[in-house]
C-alpha positions as CSV (number, residue, x, y, z in Angstrom):
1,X,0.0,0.0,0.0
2,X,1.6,3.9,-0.8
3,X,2.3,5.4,2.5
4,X,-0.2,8.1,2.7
5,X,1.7,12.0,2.9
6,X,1.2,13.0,7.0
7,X,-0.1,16.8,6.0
8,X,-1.9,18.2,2.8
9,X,-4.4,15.4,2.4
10,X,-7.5,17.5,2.2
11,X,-9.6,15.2,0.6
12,X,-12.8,13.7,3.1
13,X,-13.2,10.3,2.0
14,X,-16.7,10.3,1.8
15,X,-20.6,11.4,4.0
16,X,-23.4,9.5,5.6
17,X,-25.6,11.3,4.2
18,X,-28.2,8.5,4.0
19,X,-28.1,7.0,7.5
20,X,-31.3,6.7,9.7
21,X,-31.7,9.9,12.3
22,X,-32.2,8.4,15.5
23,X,-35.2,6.9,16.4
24,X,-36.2,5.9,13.0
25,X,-37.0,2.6,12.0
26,X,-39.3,-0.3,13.1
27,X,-40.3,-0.5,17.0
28,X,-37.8,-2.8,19.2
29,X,-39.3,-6.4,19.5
30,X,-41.7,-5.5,16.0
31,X,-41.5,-8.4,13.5
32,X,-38.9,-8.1,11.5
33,X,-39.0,-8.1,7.3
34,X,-37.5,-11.5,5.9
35,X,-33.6,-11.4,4.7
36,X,-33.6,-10.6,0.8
37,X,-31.8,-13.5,-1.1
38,X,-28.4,-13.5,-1.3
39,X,-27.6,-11.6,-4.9
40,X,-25.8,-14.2,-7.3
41,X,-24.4,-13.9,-10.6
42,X,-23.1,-10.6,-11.8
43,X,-25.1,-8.8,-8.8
44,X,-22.9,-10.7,-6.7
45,X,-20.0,-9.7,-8.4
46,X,-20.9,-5.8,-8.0
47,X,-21.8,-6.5,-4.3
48,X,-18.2,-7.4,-3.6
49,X,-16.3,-5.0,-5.4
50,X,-18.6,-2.1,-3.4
51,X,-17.9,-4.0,-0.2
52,X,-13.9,-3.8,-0.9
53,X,-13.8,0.0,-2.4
54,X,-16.2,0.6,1.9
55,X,-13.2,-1.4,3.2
56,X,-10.7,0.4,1.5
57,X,-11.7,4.0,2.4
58,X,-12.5,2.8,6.0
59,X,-8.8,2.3,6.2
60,X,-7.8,5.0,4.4
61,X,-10.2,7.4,6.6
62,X,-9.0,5.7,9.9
63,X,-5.1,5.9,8.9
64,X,-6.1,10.3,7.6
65,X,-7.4,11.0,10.9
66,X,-4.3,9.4,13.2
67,X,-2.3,10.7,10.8
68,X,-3.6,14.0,11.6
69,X,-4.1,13.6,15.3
70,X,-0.6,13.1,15.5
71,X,0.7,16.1,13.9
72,X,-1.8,18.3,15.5
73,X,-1.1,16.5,18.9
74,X,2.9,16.8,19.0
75,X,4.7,19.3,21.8
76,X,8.0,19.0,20.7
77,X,8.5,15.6,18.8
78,X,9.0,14.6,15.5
79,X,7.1,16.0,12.8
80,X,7.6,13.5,9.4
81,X,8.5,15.1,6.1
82,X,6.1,14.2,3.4
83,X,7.5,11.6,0.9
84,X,4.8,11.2,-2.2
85,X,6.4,12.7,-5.2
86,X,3.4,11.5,-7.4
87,X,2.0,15.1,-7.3
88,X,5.4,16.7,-7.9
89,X,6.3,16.7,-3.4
90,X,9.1,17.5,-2.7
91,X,11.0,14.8,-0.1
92,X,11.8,16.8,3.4
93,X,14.3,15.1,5.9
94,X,12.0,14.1,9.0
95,X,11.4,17.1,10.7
96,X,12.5,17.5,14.3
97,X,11.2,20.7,16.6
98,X,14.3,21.9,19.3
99,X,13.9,21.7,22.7
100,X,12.8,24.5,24.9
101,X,14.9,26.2,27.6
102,X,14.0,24.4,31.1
103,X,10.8,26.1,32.0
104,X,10.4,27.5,29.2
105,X,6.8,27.6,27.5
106,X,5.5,27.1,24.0
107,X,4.4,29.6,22.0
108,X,0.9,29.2,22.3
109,X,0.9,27.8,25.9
110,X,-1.0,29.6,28.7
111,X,0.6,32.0,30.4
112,X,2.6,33.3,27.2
113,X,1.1,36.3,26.7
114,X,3.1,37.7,24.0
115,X,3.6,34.5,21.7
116,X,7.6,34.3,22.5
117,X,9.3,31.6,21.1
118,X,12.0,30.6,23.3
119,X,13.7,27.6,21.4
120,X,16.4,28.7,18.9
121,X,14.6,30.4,16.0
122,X,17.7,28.6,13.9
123,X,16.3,25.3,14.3
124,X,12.8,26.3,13.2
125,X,13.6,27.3,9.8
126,X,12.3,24.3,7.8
127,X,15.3,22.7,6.0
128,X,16.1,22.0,2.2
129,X,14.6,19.3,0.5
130,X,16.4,15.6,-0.4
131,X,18.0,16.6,-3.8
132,X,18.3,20.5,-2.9
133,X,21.4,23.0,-3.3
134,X,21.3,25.0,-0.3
135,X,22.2,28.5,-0.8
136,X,24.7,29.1,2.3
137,X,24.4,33.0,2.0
138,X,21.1,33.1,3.3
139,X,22.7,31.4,6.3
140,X,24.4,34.3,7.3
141,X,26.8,34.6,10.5
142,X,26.4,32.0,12.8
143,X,22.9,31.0,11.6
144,X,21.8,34.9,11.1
145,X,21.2,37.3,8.7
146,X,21.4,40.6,8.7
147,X,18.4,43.0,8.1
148,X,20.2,44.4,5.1
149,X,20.8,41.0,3.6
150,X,16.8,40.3,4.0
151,X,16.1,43.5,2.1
152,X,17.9,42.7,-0.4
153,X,14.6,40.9,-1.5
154,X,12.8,44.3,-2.3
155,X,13.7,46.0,-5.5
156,X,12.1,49.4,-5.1
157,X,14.2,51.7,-3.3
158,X,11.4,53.5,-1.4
159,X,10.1,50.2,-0.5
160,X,13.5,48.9,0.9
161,X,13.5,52.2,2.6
162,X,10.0,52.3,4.2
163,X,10.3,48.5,5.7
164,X,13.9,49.1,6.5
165,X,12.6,51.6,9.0
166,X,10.0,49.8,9.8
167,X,12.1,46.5,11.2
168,X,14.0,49.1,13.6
169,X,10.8,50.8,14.4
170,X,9.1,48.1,15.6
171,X,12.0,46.1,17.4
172,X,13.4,43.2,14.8
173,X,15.4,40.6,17.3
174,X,16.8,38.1,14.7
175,X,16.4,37.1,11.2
176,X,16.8,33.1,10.4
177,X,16.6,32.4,7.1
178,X,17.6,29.4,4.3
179,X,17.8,29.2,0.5
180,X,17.5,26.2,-2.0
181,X,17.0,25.0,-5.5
182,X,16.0,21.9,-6.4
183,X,17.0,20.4,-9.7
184,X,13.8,21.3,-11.2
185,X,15.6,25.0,-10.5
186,X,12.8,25.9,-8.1
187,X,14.4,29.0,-5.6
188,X,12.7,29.0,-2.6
189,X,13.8,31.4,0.3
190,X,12.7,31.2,4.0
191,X,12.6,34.0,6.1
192,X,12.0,34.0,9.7
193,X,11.5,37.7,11.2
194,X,11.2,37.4,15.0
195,X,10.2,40.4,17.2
196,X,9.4,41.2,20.7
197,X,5.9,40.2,20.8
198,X,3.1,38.4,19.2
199,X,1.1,42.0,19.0
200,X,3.7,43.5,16.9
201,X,3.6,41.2,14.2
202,X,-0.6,41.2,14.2
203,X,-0.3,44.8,13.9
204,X,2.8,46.2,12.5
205,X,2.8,43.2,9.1
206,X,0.3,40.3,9.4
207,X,-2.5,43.0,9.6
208,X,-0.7,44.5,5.9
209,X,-0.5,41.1,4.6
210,X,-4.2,40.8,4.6
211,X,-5.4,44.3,4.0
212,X,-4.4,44.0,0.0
213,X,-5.2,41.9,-2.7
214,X,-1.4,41.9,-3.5
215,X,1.7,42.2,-1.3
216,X,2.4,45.6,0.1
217,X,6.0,45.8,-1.1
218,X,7.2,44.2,-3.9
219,X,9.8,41.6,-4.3
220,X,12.5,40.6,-7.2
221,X,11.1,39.1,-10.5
222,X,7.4,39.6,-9.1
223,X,5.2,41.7,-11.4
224,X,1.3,41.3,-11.0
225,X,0.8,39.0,-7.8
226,X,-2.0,38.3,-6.4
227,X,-4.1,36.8,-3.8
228,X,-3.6,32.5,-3.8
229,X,-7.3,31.8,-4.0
230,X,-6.5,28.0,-5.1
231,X,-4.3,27.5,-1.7
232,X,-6.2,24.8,0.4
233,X,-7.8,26.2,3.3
234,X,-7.9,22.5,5.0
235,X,-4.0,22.7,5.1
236,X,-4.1,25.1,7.8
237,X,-2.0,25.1,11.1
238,X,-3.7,25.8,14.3
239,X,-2.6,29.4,15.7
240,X,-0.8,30.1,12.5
241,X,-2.0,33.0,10.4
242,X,-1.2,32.6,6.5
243,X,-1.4,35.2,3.6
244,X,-0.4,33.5,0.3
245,X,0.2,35.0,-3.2
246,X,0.7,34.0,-6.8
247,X,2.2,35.9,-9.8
248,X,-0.7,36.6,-12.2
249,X,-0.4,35.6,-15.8
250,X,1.2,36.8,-18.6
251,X,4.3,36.9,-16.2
252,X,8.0,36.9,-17.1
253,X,10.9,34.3,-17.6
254,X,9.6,33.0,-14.3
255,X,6.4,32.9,-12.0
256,X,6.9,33.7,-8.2
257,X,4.7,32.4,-5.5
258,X,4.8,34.5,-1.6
259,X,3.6,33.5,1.2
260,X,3.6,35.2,4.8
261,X,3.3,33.7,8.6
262,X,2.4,35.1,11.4
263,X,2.8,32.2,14.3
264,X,3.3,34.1,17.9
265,X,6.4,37.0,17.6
266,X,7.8,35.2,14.6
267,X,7.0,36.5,11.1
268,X,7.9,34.3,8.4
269,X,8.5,34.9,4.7
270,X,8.6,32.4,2.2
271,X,9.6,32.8,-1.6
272,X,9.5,30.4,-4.6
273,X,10.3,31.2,-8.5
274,X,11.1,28.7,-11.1
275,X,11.3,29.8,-14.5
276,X,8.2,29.2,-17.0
277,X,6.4,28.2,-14.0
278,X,6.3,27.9,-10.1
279,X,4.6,24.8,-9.4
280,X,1.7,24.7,-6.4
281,X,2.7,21.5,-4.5
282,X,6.3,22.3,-3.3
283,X,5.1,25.7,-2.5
284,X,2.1,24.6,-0.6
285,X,4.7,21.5,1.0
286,X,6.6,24.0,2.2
287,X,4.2,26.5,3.9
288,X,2.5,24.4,5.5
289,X,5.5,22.4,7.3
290,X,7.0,26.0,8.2
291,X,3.8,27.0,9.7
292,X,3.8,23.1,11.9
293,X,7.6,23.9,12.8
294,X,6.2,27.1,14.1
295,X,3.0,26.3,15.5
């Protein structure tokens, strides 16, 4: 059997819409009707292959929903990196959150009130793909980058400018960031902008990232981009705000695809371009396992 991916499987199997609301139905102790013949021939034949397609998406349903218990239900274990490259997936090394200082709390735990994330924001960054050149620049020094290098993303001058200022304004801790390209040449570039609280990226950039059809400043090799309507809205993560964008048609030598996070005080950027065209999977992949690294 193909090992069902852990996240992105969005499909429901199937509704019971026809069952009997309770109550319905003969009387308890009333005579009951007499069994129907058992169906032979070719009826027989379509009676068993309907009871094997029940079974299979009985398993299939059961195996969805502990797959999906277990990703939602994980503190700071393992998360598994999807491995079905039918529909173009990328393959992700298994995915591993780092441990929190000694007393420490998650993100979203109670008595956080500003959203902090106190394990190495380093470690959250999702990593590079099986296959994947990583692009060590975006590493930067000792694991960070500077705000400068992160700007270098913006093209416009009074752009750069504006959210330049805006990064000192509101109080930008760290930037954590990785590059790769797969041998499709994909770029994708993760960005993880972490502040002093989870107010400050609500207001000062999620809040922007919704309040336009497009994204507020422009990045490279991005003309008309606009809002992701195809992105699935069952690949969600809990507590994890997500804005996503697509490069409009007729676009250049290459489409882009944006996406932004806001998960507690940690903003997160992600950028993909391939030339010709910037496929939905890898893209969708790889937002949704940053947003489960951060959630």
């Amino acid at each position: 059997m193909t090992e069902q991916p852990n996240v992105m499987d969005m499909d429901n199997p199937g509704h019971a819409e026809n069952a009997p609301a309770v109550g319905e139905g003969p009387p308890l102790g009333a005579a009951q009707p007499a069994p129907e013949a058992p169906p032979v021939g070719k009826d027989r034949r379509v009676l068993s292959a309907v009871l094997r397609w029940t079974l299979a998406l009985g398993v299939f349903a059961v195996t969805a929903t502990a797959t999906a218990y277990g990703i939602t239900g994980l503190e700071r274990t393992d998360l598994p990196g999807l491995a079905t490259k039918s529909d173009g997936r990328w393959i992700f090394p298994r995915l591993t959150k780092p441990p929190l200082p000694s007393g420490s709390p998650g993100p979203f735990a109670e008595g956080n009130a500003v959203g902090a994330h106190y394990a190495d924001l380093r470690a959250l960054v999702v990593p590079a793909p099986e296959g994947a050149k990583e692009d060590k620049a975006l590493r930067g020094s000792d694991g960070w980058l500077t705000a400068k290098e992160y700007l270098a993303e913006y093209p416009v001058k009074e752009e750069r400018d504006e959210l330049g200022q805006k990064l000192v304004d509101t109080g930008l801790r760290h930037i954590a960031a990785r590059g790769w390209t797969t041998p499709d040449g994909t770029r994708t570039r993760v960005y993880l902008l972490q502040f002093d609280t989870a107010n400050v990226v609500e207001t000062e950039f999620a809040s922007d990232a919704v309040a336009y059809t497009s994204p507020r400043y422009q990045v490279k090799g991005a003309t008309e981009t606009l809002y992701d309507e195809d992105f699935p809205e069952a690949a969600s993560v809990a507590q994890v705000s997500r804005t996503a964008y697509v490069e409009a048609k007729p676009y250049g030598a290459e489409q882009d695809r944006q996406a932004y996070l806001s998960a507690g005080d940690v903003y997160a950027v992600i950028l993909q371009s391939r030339k010709g065209t910037a496929e939905a999977v890898p893209f969708q992949q790889t937002v949704v396992l940053q947003g489960q690294l951060l959630g």
